[in-house]
NULUMPA-165984 format. One line per 2 residues: for each residue x, y, z of C-alpha. Coordinates in steps of 0.5 Angstrom, whole numbers, plus 500, padded with zeros to 3 digits. Layout:
# residues N
X:Y:Z ~ ...
# end
This chain:
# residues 825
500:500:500 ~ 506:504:502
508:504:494 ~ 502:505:491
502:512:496 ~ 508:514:493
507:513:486 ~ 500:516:487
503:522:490 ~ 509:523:484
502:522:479 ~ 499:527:482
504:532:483 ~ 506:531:476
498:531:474 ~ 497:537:477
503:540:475 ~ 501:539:467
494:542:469 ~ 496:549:472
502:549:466 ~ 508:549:470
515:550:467 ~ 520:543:467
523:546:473 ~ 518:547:477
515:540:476 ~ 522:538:477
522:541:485 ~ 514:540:486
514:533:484 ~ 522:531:487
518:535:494 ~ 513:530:494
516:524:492 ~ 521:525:498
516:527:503 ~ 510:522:501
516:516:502 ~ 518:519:508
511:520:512 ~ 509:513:509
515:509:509 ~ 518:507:503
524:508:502 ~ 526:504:497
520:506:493 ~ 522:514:493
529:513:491 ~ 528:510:484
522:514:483 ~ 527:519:485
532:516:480 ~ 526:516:474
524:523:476 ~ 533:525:475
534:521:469 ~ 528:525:465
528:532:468 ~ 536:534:468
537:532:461 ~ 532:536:459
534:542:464 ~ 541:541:461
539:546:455 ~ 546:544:450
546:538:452 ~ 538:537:450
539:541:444 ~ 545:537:442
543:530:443 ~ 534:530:443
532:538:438 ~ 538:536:433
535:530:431 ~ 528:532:431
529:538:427 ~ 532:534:422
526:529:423 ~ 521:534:423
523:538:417 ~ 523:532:413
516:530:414 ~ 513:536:415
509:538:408 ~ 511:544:404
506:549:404 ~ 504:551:397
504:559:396 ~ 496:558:395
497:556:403 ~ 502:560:406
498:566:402 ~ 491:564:406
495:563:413 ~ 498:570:412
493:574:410 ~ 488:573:417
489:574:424 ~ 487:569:430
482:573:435 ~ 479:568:441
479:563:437 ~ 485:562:438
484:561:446 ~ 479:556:444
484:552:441 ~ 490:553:447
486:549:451 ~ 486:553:456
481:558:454 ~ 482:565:458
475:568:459 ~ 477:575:461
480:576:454 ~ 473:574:451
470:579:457 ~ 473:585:456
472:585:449 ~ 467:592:448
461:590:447 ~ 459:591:440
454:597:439 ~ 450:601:433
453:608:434 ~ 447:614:435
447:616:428 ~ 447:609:425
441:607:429 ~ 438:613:426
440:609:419 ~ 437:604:421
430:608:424 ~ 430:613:418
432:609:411 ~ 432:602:412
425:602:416 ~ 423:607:410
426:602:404 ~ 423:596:407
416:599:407 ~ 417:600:400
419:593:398 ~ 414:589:395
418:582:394 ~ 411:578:390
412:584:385 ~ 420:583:385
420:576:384 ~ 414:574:381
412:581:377 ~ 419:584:375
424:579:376 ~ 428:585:380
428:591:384 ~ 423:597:382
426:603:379 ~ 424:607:386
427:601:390 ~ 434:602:387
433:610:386 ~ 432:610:394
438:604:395 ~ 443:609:390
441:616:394 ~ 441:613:400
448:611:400 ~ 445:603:401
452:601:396 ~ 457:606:400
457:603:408 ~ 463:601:408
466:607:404 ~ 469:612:409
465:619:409 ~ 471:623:406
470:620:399 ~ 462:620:401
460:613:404 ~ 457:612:410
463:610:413 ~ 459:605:418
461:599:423 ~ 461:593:420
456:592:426 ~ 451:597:423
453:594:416 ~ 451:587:419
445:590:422 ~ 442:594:416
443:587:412 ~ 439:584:417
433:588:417 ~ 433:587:409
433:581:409 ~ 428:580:414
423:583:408 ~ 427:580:401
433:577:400 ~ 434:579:393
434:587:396 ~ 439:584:402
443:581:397 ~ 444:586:392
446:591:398 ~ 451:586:400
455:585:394 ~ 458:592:394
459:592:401 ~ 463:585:402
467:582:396 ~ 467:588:392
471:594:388 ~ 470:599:394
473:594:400 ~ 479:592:395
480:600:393 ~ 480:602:400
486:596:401 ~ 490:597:396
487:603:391 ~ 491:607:389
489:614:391 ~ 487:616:383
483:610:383 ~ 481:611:391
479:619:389 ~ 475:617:382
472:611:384 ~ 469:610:391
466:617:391 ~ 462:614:385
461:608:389 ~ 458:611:394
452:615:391 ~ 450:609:386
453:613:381 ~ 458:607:378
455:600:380 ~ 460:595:382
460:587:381 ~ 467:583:381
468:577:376 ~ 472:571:380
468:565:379 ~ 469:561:371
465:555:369 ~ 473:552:370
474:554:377 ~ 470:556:383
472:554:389 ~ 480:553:387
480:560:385 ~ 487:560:384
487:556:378 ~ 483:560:374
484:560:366 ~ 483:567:366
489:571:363 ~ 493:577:362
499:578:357 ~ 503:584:358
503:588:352 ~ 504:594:349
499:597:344 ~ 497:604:341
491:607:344 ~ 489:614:341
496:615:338 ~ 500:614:344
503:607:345 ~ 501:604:352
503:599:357 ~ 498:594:359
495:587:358 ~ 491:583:353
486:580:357 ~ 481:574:356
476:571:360 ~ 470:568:362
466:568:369 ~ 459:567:371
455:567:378 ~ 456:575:378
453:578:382 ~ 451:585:379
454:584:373 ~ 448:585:369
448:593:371 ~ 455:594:374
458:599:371 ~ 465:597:373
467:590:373 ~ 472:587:377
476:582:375 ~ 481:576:378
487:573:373 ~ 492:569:372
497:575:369 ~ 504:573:365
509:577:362 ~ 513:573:356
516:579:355 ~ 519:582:360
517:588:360 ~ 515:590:368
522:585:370 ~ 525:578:370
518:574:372 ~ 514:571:366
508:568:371 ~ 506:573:376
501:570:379 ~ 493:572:380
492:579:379 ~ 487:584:380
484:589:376 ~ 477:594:375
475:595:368 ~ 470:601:365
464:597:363 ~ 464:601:356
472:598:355 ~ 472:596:348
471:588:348 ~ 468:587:354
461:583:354 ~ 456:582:360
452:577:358 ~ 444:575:359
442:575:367 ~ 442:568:370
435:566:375 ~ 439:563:381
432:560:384 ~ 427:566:384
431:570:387 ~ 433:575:382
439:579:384 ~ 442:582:378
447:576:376 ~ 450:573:370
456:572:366 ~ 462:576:363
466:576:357 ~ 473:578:354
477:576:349 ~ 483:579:347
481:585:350 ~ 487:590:352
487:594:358 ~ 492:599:361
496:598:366 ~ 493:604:370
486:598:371 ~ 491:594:376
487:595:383 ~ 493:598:387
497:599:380 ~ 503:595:376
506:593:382 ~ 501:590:385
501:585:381 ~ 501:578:383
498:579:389 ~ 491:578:387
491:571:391 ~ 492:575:397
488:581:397 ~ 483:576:395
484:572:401 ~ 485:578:405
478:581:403 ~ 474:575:403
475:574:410 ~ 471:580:412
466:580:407 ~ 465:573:409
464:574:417 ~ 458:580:415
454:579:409 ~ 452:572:409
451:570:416 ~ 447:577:417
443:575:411 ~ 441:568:414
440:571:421 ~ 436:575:418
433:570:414 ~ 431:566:421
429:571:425 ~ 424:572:421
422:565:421 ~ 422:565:428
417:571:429 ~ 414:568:423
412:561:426 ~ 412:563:433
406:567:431 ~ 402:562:426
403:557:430 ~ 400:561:436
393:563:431 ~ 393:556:427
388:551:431 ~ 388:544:429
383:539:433 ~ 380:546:437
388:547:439 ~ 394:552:437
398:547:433 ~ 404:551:438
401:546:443 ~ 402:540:439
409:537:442 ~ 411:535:434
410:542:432 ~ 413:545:439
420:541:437 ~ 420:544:431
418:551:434 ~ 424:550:440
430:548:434 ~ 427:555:430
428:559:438 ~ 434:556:439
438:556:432 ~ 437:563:432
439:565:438 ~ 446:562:436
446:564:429 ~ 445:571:432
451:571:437 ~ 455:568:431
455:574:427 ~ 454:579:432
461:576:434 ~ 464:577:427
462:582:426 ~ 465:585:432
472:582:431 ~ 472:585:424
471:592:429 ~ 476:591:433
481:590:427 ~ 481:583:426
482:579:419 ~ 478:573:423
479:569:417 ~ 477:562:421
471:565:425 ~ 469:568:418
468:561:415 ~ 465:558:422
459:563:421 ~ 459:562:414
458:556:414 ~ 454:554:420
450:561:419 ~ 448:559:413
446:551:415 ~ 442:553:420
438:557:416 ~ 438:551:412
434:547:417 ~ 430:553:420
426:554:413 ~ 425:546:413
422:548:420 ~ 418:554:418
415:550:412 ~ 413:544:416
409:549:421 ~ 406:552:416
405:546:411 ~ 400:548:406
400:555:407 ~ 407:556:406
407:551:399 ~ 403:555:395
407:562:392 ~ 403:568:392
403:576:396 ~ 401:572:401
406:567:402 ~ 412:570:406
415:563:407 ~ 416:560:400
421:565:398 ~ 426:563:404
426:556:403 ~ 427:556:395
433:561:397 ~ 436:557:403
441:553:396 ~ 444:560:394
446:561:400 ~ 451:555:402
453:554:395 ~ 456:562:394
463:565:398 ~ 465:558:398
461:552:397 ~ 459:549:404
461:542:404 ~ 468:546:401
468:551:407 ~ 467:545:413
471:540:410 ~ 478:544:408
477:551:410 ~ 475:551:418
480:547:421 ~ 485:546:415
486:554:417 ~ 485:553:424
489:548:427 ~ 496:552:423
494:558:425 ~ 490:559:432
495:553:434 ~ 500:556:439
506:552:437 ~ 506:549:430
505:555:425 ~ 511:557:429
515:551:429 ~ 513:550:421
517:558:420 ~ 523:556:424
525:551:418 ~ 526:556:415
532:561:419 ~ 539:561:415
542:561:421 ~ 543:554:423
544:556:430 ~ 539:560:431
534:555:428 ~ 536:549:433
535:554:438 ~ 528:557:436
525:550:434 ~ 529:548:441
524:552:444 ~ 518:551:441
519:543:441 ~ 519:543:449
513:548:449 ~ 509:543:445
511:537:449 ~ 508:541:454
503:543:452 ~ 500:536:449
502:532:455 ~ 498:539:459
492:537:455 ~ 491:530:455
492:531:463 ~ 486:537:462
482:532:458 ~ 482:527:463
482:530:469 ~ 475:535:466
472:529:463 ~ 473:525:469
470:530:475 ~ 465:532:469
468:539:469 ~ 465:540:476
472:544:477 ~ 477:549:474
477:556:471 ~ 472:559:470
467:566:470 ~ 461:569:469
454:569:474 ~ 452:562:477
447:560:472 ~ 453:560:466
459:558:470 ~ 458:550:468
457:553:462 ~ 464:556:461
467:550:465 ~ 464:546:459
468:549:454 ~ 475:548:458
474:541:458 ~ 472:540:451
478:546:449 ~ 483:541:452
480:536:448 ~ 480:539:441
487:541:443 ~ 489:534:444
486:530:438 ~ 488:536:434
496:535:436 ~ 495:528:436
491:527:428 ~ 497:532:427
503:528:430 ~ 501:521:428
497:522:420 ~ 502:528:419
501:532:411 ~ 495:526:410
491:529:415 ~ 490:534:409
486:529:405 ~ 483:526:411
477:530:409 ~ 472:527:414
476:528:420 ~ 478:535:418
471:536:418 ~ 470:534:425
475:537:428 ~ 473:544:425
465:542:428 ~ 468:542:434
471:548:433 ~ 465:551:431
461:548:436 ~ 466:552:442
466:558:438 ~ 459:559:437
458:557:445 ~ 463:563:447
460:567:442 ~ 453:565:446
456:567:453 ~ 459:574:450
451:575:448 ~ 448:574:454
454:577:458 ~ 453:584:454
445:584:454 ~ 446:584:462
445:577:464 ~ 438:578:463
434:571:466 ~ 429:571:461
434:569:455 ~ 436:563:459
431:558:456 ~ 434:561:449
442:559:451 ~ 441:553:454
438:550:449 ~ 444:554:444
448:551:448 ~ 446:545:449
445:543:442 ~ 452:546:441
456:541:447 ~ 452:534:444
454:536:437 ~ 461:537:440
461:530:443 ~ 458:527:437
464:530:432 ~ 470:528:437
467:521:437 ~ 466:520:431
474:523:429 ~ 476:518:434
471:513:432 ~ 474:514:425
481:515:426 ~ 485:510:423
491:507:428 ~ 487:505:433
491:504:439 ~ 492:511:439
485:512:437 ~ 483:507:444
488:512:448 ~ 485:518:446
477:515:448 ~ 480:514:455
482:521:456 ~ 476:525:452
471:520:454 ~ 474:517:461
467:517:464 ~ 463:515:456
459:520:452 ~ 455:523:458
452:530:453 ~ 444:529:452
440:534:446 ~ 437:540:449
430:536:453 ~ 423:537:451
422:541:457 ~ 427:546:455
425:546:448 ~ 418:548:451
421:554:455 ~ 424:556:448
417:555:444 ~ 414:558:449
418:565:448 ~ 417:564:441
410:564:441 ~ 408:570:445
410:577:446 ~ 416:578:451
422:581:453 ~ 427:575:451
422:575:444 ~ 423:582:443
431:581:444 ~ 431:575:439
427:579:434 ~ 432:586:434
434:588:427 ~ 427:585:424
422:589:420 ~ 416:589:424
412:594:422 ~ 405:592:420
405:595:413 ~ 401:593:407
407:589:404 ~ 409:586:410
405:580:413 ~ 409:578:418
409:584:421 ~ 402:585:420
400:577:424 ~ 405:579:430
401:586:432 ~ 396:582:431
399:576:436 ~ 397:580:443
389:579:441 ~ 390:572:440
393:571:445 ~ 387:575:449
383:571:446 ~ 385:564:448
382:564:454 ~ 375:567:451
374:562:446 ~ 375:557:451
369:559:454 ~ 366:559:447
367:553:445 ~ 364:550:452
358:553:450 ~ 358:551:443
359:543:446 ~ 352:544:450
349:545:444 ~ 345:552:447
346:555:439 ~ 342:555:433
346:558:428 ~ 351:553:424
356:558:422 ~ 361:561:427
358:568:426 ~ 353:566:427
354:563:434 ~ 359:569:437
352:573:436 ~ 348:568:440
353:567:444 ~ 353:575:446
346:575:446 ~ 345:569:450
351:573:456 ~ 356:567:455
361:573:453 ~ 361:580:454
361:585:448 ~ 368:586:448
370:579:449 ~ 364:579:442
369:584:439 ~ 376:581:441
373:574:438 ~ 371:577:431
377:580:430 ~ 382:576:431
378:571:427 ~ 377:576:422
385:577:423 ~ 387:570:423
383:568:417 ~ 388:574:413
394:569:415 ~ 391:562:414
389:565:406 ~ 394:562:401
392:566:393 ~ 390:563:388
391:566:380 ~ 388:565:373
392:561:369 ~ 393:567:364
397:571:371 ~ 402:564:372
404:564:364 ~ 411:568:364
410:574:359 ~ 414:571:353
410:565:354 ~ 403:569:352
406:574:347 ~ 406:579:351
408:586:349 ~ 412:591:352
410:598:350 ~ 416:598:345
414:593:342 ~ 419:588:345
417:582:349 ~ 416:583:356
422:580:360 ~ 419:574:364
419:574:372
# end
């Protein structure tokens, strides 16, 4: 027993040691301490002297630093620069172009949450919610999205005269070349708010403001370019659009076919340095009206006339639609949501040197700006189109299922319908704190190319599964398209969206943690730059330092994993009220889990992990999954810890912990040497898989909320538009939501005396008279009735048409007034 006491206390110092981080020397004295002092008390000397022995023979070669460069670093480096893969210059470019904001916290293992606590919280400035009060609510009450998607395929001449005088396309311009010069908050919040009311509007405001000429002028335009473009930008006075994706690249933008040949050529009698360019893209958002179209190729220079280079990689350039050459093709129809797009043409069509974005010696840097770009544009547009998207079906559905009886019911009460009801709350609860978060990054100052991608990806899925909800509550009613169909448009949209600025299953598979585990790792990136120091020296010396820091961390780690999966992570870290703090003790245990598995796929697969797709992918889930969790738990922080929210972000947060445990059982599962798959089951899984899905009970709470006015629902609902106009049905069913609810109560006692069979009448109306006459309700509670029937009857309406109003017009011969066929819708 004396033996087992001993090396039981050796175990726990060195354990406790791992845990807390300590340096080698200070588990050198801590450990060697207890192992004397244990064996002492317990009496078993010889016991403590070979664990003394052991406990020498690994500390003191690893403290005699020259000796431990010499005999162990040595060896390693070479081993290691031999197995490392080379980064292709696509890569590097891509890992170089971002920065590392929390996430990289997320993936230390031991995650600081004071770090996420101070951040400021994230706020619209007096004159941008007066933006939001003013012309976004004024352009929303004037969209009419029946009439845009079904009557004119596009926007109404007013619509994008208002979108152009109001600077819609100039947000992001600064004021001093006449944008707004707004927050990539404000940006995300207008968007938001539009697209609550028409995704072809909220789409064409995006594009301009996200991957567009006026975010790559700003970066990298030279000031002629910055002082004639932007402010032309910024009024609507030049429309913008830009041609990246070809028919044989999309998501591998770095092989496009397109290409520039530097040449000279005569223009209005003075020989001109420029390029000879041919291209073909398609998917071009705006291209069917831009007026300046940019464009990412392939730029050679078999001459030599800019230096010693013939390929000079992707390049960027801006080309006047009036260039001579230049072809936009017919519109495209993505899904009947017709945002202006289609395809651009140009074949041999010469371009002076002066279009390059940034100028000739901005050359061959496209892929960069590109990435550098995108990574911005990604964190706002998409994600805060499809937090728009869901918000709107939560009030949406919320309210009809609270006014659709089925069985003398509200079909809110059924537990079928209250499953999906409570994934719709919950789902936009998390959906709205990730873009709120990338949002702020980008505030901040932050390049967040990772959380860029996590909230593209699972902003964009989640609006997935919330218009699969929305259209099974509202079954038939959200089938038949018409004025009255709010919900149709969604769903029919919902493929555009995770196809677009990276193909989901692309995103998820190679971007989130195929950038993730290099860049937000505290070692690797570091290790990998360390092959490249001339100095031999300095190189040992450097990856010396790094190697033992990595050891460190990877046996700290696997000790986290343990000892938070064993105690069901009761202890540790922690911050926040009472209510969140298992929250973020969740999110340590599943912190030092991923850093654990990450290190290990990393050591035993090597470069094969980059073709472990499904791996990958599951690994970046549970990136995500922490991420978004974080990004959750700032919201609530930031919004005053309101306890009305709390059903909301126990369900979020829930889902997001079972997630977690379904991805890293299923890379470990699926990992291909098995003895150490079985090692890392018993330190992330000690105690098994314990997370559950969020229970009915909650999913109850939440349905509730969602169903029924409220401050939580008000919170859930910001940046909707609600205004109950003639164009907006949503807005118009949730002013009426308060009276139904009233009702409730009264048609209860209604429907008592209908089943006594004290009426006469057959029809409806018919007995709420003769129940009034008869005392059974009051004459408010008459009006209250008839009412909300009246009301409700408006929003279980579906339309109806001739067949001759369904025909497109080219199909019935129509004729414009110049004699033309009419475009189809």
């Amino acid at each position: 027993m004396s033996v087992l006491l001993t090396l039981l206390a050796a175990l726990i110092a060195t354990g406790a040691c791992a845990y807390h981080r300590s340096s080698l020397r200070t588990w050198a004295i801590v450990t060697t301490l207890t192992t004397l002092i244990v064996g002492v008390i317990v009496q078993a000397p010889w016991t403590t002297v070979i664990l003394l022995i052991i406990e020498a023979l690994i500390a003191v070669p690893l403290l005699m630093i020259g000796f431990r460069r010499k005999k162990i670093s040595a060896p390693l480096l070479k081993l290691f620069a031999k197995v490392t893969p080379k980064l292709s210059a696509t890569e590097q470019t891509a890992l170089e172009a971002g920065t590392v904001g929390f996430e990289g916290e997320l993936f230390s293992g031991k995650p600081d949450w004071h770090e996420l606590l101070k951040q400021p919280k994230p706020e619209l400035s007096v004159e941008e919610q007066a933006f939001m009060d003013g012309p976004v609510e004024q352009l929303c009450g004037m969209i009419d999205d029946w009439q845009i998607t079904h009557e004119l395929g596009d926007l109404p001449p007013e619509v994008w005269d208002f979108i152009k005088k109001n600077k819609f396309f100039g947000m992001i311009i600064p004021k001093q070349y006449g944008g707004l010069g707004f927050s990539a908050l404000a940006h995300s919040a207008v968007l938001q708010k539009l697209s609550t009311i028409s995704a072809t509007v909220s789409s064409t405001v995006a594009v301009p403001n996200s991957l567009g000429p006026a975010e790559l002028l700003l970066h990298y335009g030279s000031d002629e370019q910055k002082n004639h473009y932007l402010p032309r930008l910024a009024i609507g006075e030049e429309i913008p659009c830009f041609a990246l994706t070809g028919p044989y690249a999309g998501s591998d933008a770095t092989s496009i076919p397109d290409y520039g040949i530097v040449c000279k050529q005569v223009v209005d009698g003075v020989e001109t340095l420029g390029i000879r360019l041919t291209f073909d893209k398609r998917y071009i958002t705006l291209a069917p009206i831009a007026t300046v179209v940019g464009l990412a190729f392939r730029m050679y220079d078999p001459d030599k006339l800019l230096g010693d280079v013939e390929d000079l990689g992707i390049t960027l350039a801006l080309l006047p639609r009036s260039t001579p050459g230049l072809e936009i093709g017919r519109r495209h129809y993505p899904l009947n949501i017709p945002f202006q797009n289609g395809p651009v043409h140009g074949k041999d069509i010469f371009a002076p040197m002066s279009t390059l974005i940034g100028g000739a010696h901005m050359a061959g840097h496209g892929w960069r700006m590109l990435v550098e770009c995108l990574s911005v544009g990604r964190a706002i547009s998409l994600p805060s189109n499809a937090t728009g998207a869901v918000r709107m079906s939560a009030a949406a559905t919320g309210a009809y299922a609270r006014m659709r009886k089925q069985f003398g019911l509200a079909v809110a009460r059924f537990e079928g319908v209250e499953e999906a009801l409570a994934r719709i709350g919950g789902l936009t609860y998390a959906t709205a704190a990730l873009s709120r978060a990338t949002a702020a990054a980008v505030d901040r100052g932050e390049k967040p190319a990772v959380p860029s991608a996590i909230a593209k990806y699972h902003a964009t899925e989640w609006a997935r599964i919330v218009a699969g909800d929305t259209m099974d509550v509202h079954g038939g009613k959200g089938v038949q398209l018409g004025p009255k169909n709010y919900a149709g448009r969604g769903w029919q949209c919902v493929p555009i969206a995770i196809t677009v600025e990276g193909a989901n299953i692309m995103t998820r598979s190679l971007m989130i943690f195929g950038q993730g585990a290099i860049r937000c790792h505290p070692y690797v990136l570091k290790e990998m730059q360390a092959l490249s120091i001339a100095d031999y020296g300095d190189r040992l010396k450097t990856f010396d330092r790094l190697l033992f820091g990595h050891i460190g961390f990877g046996i700290s780690n696997a000790v986290r994993s343990f000892a938070l999966g064993i105690t069901g992570a009761r202890i540790g870290e922690s911050a926040g009220d009472a209510y969140v703090r298992r929250y973020y003790r969740k999110l340590n245990r599943y912190s030092a889990a991923l850093a654990l598995c990450a290190d290990t796929f990393m050591g035993v697969l090597g470069g094969k992990l980059k073709f472990k797709e499904k791996l990958s992918a599951r690994l970046g889930d549970v990136l995500s999954f922490l991420y978004i969790a974080s990004a959750m738990l700032k919201r609530y922080e930031d919004s005053g810890r309101p306890e009305a929210d709390r059903p909301l972000l126990a369900w979020a947060f829930h889902e997001c912990m079972w997630r977690i445990q379904i991805a890293l059982d299923g890379a470990i599962r699926n990992f291909p040497v098995r003895p150490v798959a079985w090692l890392l089951r018993a330190l992330v899984f000690p105690l098994g898989r314990r997370e559950v899905p969020p229970s009915d009970r909650l999913g109850r709470r939440v349905a509730a909320i969602i169903t029924a006015p409220g401050e939580a629902r008000d919170r859930l609902l910001q940046w909707t538009y609600m205004t109950p106009t003639a164009n907006n049905v949503v807005g118009r069913m949730n002013a009426l939501l308060p009276d139904v609810i009233a009702a409730e109560p009264v048609e209860r006692k209604f429907a008592k005396a209908q089943k006594s069979g004290q009426f006469k009448a057959l029809d409806y109306m018919g007995q709420l008279a003769e129940a009034k006459q008869a005392g059974v309700i009051t004459d408010a509670e008459f009006d209250l009735l008839k009412r909300v029937r009246e009301g409700v009857f408006e929003f279980i309406s579906v339309d109806d048409f001739e067949p001759e109003e369904l025909r497109s017009a080219h199909a019935s011969g129509a004729k414009k007034p110049d004699g033309k066929l009419a475009d189809a819708a």
